[in-house]
VODOZA-407979 format. One line per field, with one value per residue (C-alpha): residue in one letter; z, y, x. Coordinates in steps of 0.5 Angstrom, whole numbers, plus 500, padded with zeros to 3 digits. Example, Ala and Ser with C-alpha at 12.3 -4.5 7.8 and 13.67 -1.06 7.14 Angstrom:
VODOZA-407979
type <- c(a	s)
zz <- c(516	514)
yy <- c(491	498)
xx <- c(525	527)
END
This chain:
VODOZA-407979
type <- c(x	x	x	x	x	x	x	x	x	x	x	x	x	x	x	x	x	x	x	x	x	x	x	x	x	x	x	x	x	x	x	x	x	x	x	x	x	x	x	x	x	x	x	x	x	x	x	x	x	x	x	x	x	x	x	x	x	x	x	x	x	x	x	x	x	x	x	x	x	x	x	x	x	x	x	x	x	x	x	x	x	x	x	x	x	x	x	x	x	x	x	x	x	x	x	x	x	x	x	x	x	x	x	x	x	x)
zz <- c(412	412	414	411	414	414	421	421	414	416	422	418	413	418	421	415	413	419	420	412	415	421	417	410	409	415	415	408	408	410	405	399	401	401	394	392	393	387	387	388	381	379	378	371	369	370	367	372	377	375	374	382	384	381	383	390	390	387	393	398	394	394	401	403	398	401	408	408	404	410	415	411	411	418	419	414	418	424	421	420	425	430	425	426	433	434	429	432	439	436	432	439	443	438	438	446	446	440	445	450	447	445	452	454	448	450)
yy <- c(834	835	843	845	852	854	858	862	864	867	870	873	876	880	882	885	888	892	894	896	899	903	905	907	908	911	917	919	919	926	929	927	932	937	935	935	942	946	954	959	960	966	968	970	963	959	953	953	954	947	944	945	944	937	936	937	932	927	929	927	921	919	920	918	910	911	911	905	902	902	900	894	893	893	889	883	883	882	877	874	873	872	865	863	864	860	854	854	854	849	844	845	842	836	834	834	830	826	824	822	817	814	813	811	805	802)
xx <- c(912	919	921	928	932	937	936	943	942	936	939	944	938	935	941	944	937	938	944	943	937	940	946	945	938	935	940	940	932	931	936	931	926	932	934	928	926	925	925	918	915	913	905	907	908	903	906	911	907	903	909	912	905	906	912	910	905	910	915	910	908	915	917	912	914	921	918	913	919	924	919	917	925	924	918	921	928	924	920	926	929	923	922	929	929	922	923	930	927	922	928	932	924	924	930	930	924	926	933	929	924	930	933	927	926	934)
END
């Protein structure tokens, strides 16, 4: 069975996830819980105070997603780039020994 991958391509992959990661997405993260903020209600609305109750809940639900989200971005850029390194490590093992059987054969 013959495995195909493009190794530098994989590389690159799990090098733009984390830069991605690093730059853009963690630094912004903490201001979702800013702007998702709502006033207190008053005890006179009851409506409104279920209303912000749930929003709340839907905040943390969300915060708690965007979370998960960007440390499985993390862990698929690291997974990419350990895969590349070992089967690059490995291509680079097979052909040594695949070289020396040949000068061994001449």
């Amino acid at each position: 069975m013959r495995i195909d991958a493009d190794l530098r391509g994989m590389k690159d992959v799990a090098a733009t996830l984390a830069a991605e990661l690093t730059r853009n997405y963690v630094p912004r993260l903490h201001r979702i819980d800013a702007d998702l903020v709502t006033p207190a209600g008053g005890a006179s609305f009851p409506e409104l105070l279920r209303f912000l109750e749930r929003h709340r809940e839907s905040q943390q639900v969300a915060t708690a997603l965007l979370a998960e989200h960007g440390d499985a971005t993390g862990a698929l850029a690291h997974a990419a780039d350990l895969i590349a390194t070992r089967y690059g490590d490995a291509d680079g093992l097979a052909a040594a020994r695949a070289r020396d059987v040949e000068r061994i054969l001449r």
